[in-house]
TORMIDREN-133111 format. One record per residue: residue number from 0; residue in one letter; x, y, z negated of N, C-alpha, C in turn. Coordinates in pm, whole numbers, plus 50000, padded with zeros to 5 digits. Example, Ala and Ser with C-alpha at 12.3 -4.5 7.8 and 13.67 -1.06 7.14 Angstrom:
2
    k  r    n_u    n_v    n_w   ca_u   ca_v   ca_w    c_u    c_v    c_w
    0  A  51319  49431  49220  51230  49550  49220  51320  49670  49220
    1  S  51285  49775  49292  51367  49894  49286  51290  50003  49213
***
This chain:
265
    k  r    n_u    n_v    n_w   ca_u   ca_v   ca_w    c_u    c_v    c_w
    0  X  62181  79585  32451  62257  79580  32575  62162  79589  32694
    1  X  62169  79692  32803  62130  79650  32899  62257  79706  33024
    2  X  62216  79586  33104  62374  79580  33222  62294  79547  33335
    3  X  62371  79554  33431  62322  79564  33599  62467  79523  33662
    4  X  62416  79360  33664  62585  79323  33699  62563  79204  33857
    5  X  62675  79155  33903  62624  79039  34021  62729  78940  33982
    6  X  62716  78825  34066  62831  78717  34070  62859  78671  34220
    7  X  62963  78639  34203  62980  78538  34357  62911  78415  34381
    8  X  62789  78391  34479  62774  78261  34495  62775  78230  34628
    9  X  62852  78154  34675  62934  78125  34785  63017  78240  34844
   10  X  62939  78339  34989  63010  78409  35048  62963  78512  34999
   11  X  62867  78503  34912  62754  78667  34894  62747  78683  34730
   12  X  62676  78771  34699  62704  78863  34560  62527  78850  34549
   13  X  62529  78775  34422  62349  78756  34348  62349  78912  34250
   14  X  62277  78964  34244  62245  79079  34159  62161  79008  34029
   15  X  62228  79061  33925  62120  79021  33790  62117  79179  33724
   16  X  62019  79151  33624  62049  79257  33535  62022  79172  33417
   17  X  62062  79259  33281  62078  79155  33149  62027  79237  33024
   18  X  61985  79224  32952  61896  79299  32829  61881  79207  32724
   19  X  61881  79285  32590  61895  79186  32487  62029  79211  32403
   20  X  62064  79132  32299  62177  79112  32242  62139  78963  32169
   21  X  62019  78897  32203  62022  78733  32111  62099  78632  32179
   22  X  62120  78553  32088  62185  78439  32130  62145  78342  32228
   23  X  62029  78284  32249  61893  78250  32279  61906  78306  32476
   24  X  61883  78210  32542  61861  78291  32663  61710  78244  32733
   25  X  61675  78402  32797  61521  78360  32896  61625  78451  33034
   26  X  61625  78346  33106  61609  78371  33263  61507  78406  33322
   27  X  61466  78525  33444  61318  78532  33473  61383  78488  33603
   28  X  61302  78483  33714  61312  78475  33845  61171  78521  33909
   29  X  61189  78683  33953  61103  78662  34036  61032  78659  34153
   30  X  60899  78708  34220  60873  78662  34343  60906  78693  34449
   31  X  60830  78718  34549  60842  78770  34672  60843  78889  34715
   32  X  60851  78970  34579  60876  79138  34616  61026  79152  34608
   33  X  61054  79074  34562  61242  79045  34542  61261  79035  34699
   34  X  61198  79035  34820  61256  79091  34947  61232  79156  34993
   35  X  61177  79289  34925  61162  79402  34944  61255  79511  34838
   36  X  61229  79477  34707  61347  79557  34656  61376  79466  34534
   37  X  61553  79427  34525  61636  79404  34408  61610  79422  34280
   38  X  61679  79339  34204  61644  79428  34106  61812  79494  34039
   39  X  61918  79526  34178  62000  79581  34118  62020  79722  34093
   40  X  62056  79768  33980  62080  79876  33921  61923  79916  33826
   41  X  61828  79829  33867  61686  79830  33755  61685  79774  33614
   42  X  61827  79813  33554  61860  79765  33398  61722  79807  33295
   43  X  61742  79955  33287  61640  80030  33230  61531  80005  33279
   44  X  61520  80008  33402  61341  80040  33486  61272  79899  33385
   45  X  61390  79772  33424  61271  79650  33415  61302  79586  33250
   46  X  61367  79625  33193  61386  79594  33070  61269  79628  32963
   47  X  61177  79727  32985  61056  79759  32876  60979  79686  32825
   48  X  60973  79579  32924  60859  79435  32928  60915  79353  32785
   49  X  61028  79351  32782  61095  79212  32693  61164  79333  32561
   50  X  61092  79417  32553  61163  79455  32389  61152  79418  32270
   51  X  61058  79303  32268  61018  79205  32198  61096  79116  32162
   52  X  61193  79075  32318  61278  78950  32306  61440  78996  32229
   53  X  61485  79126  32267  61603  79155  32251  61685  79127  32119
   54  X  61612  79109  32005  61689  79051  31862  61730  78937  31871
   55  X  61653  78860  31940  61668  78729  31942  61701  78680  32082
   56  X  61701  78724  32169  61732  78686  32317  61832  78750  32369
   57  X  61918  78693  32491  61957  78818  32605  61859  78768  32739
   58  X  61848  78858  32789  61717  78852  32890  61836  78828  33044
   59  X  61802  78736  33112  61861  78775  33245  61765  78771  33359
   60  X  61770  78863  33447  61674  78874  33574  61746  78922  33664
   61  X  61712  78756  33783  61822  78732  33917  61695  78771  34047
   62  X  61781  78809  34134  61739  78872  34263  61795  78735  34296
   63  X  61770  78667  34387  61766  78599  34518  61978  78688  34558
   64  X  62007  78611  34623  62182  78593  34678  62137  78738  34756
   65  X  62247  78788  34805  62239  78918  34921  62236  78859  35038
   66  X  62288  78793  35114  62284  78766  35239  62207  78588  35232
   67  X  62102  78667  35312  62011  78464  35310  62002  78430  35462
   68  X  62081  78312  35429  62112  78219  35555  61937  78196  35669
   69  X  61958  78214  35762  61828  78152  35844  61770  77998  35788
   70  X  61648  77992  35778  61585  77862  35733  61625  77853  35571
   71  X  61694  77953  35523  61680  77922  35374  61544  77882  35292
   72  X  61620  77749  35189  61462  77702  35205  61460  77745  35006
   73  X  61340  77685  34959  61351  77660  34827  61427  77599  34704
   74  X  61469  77521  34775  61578  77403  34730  61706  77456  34728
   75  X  61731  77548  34830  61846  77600  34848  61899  77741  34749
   76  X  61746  77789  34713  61754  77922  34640  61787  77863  34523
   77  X  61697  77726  34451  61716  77657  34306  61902  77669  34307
   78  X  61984  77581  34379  62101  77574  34372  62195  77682  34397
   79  X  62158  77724  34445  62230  77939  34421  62200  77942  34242
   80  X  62072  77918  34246  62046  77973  34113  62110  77924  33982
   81  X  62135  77792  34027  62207  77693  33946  62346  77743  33922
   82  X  62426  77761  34041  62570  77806  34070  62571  77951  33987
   83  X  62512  78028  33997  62498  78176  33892  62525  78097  33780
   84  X  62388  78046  33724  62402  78024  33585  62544  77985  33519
   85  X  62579  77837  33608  62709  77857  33570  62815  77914  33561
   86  X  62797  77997  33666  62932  78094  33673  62937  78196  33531
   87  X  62804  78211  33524  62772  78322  33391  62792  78243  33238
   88  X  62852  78123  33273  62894  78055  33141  62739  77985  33014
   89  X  62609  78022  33113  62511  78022  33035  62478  77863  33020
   90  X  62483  77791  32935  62495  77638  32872  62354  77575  32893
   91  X  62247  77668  32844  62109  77613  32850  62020  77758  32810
   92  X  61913  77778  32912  61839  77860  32909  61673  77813  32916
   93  X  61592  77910  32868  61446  77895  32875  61438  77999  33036
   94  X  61365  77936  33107  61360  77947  33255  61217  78009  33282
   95  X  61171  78142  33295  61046  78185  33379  61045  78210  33479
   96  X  60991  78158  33562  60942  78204  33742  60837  78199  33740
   97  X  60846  78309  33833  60646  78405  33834  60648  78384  34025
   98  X  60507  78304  34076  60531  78313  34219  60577  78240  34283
   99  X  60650  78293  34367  60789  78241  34461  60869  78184  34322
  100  X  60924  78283  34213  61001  78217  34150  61021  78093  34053
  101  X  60829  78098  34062  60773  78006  34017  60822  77801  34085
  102  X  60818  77875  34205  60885  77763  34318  61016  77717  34282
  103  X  61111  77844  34286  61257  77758  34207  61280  77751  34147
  104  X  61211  77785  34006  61196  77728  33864  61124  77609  33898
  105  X  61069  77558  33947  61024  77411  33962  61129  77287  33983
  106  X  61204  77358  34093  61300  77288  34130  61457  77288  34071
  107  X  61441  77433  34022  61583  77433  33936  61567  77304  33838
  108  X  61462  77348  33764  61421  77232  33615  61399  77105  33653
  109  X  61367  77009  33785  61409  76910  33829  61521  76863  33868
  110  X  61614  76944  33913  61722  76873  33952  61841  76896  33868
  111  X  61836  77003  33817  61931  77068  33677  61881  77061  33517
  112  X  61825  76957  33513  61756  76945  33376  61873  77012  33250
  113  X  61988  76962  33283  62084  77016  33185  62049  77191  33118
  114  X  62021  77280  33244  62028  77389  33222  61893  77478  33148
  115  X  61763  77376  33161  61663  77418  33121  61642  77370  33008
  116  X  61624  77494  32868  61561  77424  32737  61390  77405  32764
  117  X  61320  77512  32847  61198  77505  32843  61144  77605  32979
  118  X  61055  77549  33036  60993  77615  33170  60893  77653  33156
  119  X  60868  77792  33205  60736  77915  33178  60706  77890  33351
  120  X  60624  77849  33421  60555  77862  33522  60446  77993  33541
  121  X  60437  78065  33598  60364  78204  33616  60272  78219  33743
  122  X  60175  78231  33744  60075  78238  33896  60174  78156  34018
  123  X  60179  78054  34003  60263  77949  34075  60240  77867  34157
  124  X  60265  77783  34217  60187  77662  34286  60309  77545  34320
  125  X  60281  77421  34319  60378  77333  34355  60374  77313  34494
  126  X  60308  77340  34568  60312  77326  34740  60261  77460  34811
  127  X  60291  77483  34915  60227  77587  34997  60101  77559  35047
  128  X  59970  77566  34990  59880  77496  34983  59793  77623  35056
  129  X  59692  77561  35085  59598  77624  35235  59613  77831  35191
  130  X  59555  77831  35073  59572  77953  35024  59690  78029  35065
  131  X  59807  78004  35011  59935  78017  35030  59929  78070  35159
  132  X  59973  77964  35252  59973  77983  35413  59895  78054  35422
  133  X  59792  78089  35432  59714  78237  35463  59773  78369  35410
  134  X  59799  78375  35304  59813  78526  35257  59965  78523  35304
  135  X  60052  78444  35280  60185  78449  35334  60212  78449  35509
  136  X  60132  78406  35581  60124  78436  35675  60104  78558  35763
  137  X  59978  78618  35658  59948  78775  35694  60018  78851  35696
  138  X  60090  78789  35541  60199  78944  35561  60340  78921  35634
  139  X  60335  78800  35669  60426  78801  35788  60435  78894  35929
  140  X  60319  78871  35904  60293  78917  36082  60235  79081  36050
  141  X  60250  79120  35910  60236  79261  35873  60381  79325  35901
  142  X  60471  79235  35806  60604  79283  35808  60654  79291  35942
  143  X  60622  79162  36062  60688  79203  36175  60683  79325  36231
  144  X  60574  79385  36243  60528  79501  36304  60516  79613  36200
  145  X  60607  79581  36091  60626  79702  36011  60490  79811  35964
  146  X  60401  79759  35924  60344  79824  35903  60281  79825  35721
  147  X  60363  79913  35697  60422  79836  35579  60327  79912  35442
  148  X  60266  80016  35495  60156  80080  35410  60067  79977  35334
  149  X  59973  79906  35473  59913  79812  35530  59934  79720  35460
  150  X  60086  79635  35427  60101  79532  35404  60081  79575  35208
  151  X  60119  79707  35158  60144  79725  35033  59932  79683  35012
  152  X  59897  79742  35063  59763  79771  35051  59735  79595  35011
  153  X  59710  79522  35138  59696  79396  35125  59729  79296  35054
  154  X  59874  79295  34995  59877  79289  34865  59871  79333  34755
  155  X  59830  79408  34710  59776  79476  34588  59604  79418  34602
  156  X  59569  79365  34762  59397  79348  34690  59398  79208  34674
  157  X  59522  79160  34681  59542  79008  34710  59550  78956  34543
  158  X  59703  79046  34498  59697  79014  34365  59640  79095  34251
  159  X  59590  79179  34211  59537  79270  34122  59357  79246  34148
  160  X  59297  79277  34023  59165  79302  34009  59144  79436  34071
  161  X  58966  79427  34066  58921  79519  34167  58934  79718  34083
  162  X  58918  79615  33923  58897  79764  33836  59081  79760  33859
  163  X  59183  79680  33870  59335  79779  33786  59372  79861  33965
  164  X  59319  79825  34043  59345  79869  34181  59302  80018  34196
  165  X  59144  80022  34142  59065  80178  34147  59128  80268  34068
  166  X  59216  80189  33966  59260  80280  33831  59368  80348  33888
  167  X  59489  80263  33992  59575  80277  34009  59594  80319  34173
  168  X  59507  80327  34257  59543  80364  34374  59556  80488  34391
  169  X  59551  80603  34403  59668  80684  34374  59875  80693  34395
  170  X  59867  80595  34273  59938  80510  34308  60050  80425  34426
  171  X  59914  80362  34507  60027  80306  34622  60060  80371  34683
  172  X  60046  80472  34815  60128  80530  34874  60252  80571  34841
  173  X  60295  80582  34695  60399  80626  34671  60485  80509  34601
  174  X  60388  80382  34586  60466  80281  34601  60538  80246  34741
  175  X  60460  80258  34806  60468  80186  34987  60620  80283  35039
  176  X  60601  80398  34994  60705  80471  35039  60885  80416  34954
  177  X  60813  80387  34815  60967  80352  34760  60984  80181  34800
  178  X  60926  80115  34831  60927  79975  34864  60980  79971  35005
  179  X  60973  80036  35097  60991  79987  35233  61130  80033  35245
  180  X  61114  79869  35291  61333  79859  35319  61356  79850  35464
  181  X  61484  79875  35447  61538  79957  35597  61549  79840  35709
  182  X  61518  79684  35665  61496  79587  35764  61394  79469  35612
  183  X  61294  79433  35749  61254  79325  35705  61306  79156  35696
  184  X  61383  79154  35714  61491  79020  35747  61464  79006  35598
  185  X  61488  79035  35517  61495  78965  35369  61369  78893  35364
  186  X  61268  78976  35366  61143  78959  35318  61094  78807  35375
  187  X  61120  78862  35514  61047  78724  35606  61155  78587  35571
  188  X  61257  78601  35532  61346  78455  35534  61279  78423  35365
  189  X  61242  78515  35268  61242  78429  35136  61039  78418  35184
  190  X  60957  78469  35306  60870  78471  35281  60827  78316  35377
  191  X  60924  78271  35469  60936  78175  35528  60949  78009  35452
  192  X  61022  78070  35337  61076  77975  35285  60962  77913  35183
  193  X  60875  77999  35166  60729  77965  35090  60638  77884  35178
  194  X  60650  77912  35291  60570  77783  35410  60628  77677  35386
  195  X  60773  77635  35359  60798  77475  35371  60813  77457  35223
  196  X  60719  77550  35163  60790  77462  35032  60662  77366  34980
  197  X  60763  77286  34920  60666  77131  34840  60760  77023  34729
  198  X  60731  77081  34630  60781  77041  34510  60703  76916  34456
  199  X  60605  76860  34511  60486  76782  34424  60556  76618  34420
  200  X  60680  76565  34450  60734  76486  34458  60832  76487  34372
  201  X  60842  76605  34327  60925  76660  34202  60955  76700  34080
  202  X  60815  76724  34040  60721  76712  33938  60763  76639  33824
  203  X  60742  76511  33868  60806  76366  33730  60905  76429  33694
  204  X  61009  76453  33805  61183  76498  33723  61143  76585  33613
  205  X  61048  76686  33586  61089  76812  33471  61022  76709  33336
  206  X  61117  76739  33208  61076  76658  33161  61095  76777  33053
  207  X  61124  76861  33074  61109  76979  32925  61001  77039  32921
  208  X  60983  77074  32824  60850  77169  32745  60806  77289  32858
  209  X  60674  77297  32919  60666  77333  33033  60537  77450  32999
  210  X  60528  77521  32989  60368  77687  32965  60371  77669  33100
  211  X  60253  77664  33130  60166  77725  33296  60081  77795  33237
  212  X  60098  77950  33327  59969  78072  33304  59968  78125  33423
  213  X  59837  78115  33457  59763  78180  33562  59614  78194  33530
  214  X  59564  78272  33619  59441  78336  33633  59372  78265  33726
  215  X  59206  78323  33675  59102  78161  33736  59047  78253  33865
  216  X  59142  78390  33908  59090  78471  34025  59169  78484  34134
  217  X  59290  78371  34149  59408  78402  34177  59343  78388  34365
  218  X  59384  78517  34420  59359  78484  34522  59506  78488  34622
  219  X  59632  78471  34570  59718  78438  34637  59767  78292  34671
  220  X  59755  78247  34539  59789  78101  34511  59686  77988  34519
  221  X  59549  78050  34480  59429  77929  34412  59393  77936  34329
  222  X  59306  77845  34299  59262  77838  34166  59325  77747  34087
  223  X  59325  77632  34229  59370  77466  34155  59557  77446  34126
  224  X  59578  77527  34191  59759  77558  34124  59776  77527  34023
  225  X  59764  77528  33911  59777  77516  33781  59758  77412  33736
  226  X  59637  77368  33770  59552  77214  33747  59680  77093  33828
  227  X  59709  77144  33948  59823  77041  33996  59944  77054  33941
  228  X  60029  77149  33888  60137  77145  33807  60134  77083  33671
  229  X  60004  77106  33657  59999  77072  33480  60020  76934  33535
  230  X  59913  76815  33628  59906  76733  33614  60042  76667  33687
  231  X  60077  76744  33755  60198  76657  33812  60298  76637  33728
  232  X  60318  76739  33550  60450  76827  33467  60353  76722  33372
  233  X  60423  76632  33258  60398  76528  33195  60432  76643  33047
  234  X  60527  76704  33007  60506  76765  32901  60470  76909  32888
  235  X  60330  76924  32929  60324  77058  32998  60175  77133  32919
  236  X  60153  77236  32893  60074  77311  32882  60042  77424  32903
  237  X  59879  77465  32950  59853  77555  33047  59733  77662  32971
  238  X  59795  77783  33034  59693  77877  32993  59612  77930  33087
  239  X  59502  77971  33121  59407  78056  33193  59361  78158  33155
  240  X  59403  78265  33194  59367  78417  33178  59207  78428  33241
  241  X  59099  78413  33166  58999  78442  33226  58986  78580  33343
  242  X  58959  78589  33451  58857  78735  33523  59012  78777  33622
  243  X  59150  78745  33544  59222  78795  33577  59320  78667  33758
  244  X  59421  78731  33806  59460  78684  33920  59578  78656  33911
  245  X  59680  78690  34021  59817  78711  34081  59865  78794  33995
  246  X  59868  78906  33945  59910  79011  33869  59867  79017  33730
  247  X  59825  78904  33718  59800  78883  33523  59916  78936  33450
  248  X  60039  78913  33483  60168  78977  33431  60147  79132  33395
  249  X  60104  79182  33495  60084  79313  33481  59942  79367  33361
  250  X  59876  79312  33440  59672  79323  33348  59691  79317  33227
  251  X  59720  79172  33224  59701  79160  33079  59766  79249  32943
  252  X  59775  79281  32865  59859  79343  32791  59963  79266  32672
  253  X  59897  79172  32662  59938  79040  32551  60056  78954  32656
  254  X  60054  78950  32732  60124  78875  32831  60285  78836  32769
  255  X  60339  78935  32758  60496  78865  32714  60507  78866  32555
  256  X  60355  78873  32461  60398  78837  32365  60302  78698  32355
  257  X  60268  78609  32444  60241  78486  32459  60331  78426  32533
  258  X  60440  78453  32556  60556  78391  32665  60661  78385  32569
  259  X  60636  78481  32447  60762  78499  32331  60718  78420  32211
  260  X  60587  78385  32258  60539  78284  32105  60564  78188  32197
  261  X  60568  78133  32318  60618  77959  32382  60759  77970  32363
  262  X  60834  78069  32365  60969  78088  32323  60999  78024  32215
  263  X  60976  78056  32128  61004  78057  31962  60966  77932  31943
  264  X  60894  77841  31998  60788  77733  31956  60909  77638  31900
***
């Protein structure tokens, strides 16, 4: 099965797409490119990653609501996210957030314990920590002034190594061209919402089986990200992608068949 479907949550329409035919569910959520482009109607595009999971899983991957309120914060995206799930009848899921989504998978799995069998944390951080505020800042004030080549550039040297960048630049411009959306209002409200966020008080609540993986090069997030989730997450274990960063998802090649062995566990 793969589908490209939405739901009602409140006044606005969440986009998912769904892959798989298992019984078994992994939710992804992910980051901050989700306010630049959806992932609706990307059934096929983003489904290649998890063909691993599909015997045994149905895969769901949520975009952020369509219309986001001013000051939407983190807390607020977790409970959208919450309201989907239920609407989609889904009882209990294994929960990945990569990033940003990493943020409301933190908070979904604290305050909705019901809904999480197990939490995959991905190049993440529990606070907007000095790092954070810098690179999220930049590309704030990239996006205001639209200069959006610029901003593709800057992140790509932010999250990717120096060799997958040389391999692949070529490449961006013709990313930059399919990425740039016809207003930045998305971007900056879910990129706003990464300045006030701070989960580290929140931590104790997750009490399910918790994978943290990140990279010891991460120059979006930190280094010490990981080290504070693990220690703040009481049943938790963490991986480190040696050399690799922000885009370990991508680099690595083993990547979702170490996310499908914490699955199965």
């Amino acid at each position: 099965m793969r589908k490209n479907g939405c739901v009602k949550v409140g006044n606005t329409d969440m986009y998912y797409v769904a892959f798989g035919k298992g019984k078994k569910y992994l939710i992804v959520l992910p980051g901050l490119s989700d306010g630049l482009w959806t992932v609706k109607g990307k059934a096929w595009l983003l489904a290649g990653s998890y063909k691993h999971f599909f015997n045994d899983y149905t895969v769901y991957m949520f975009s952020r609501k369509n219309e986001l309120p001013n000051d939407y914060s983190i807390k607020e995206m977790a409970d959208d996210q919450a309201e989907a799930i239920k609407i989609l009848g889904i009882e209990k899921a294994i929960v990945m957030g990569v990033s940003q989504g990493g943020m409301v998978a933190q908070l979904l799995a604290a305050n909705y314990p019901d809904f999480v069998e197990k939490l995959i944390l991905v190049v993440t951080a529990p606070y907007a920590n000095g790092t954070v505020k810098n690179v999220v800042s930049r590309w704030i004030e990239m996006a205001k002034v639209g200069t959006h080549t610029e901003l593709m550039l800057d992140t790509a040297e932010k999250v990717y190594t120096t060799e997958f960048n040389e391999k692949n630049k070529r490449f961006l411009p013709l990313l930059a061209r399919f990425t740039k959306p016809y207003s930045y209002d998305r971007f900056l409200k879910n990129a706003y919402a990464i300045l006030n966020f701070d989960a580290r008080q929140d931590l104790a609540k997750i009490k399910c089986p918790t994978y943290i993986m990140a990279g010891n090069c991460d120059n979006t997030v930190g280094n010490e990200a990981p080290y504070e989730l693990k220690e703040g997450i009481t049943n938790s274990n963490m991986l480190i992608f040696e050399g690799l960063g922000h885009g370990l998802f991508e680099e690595d090649k083993s990547f979702y068949d170490k996310v499908l062995d914490f699955c199965n566990q």
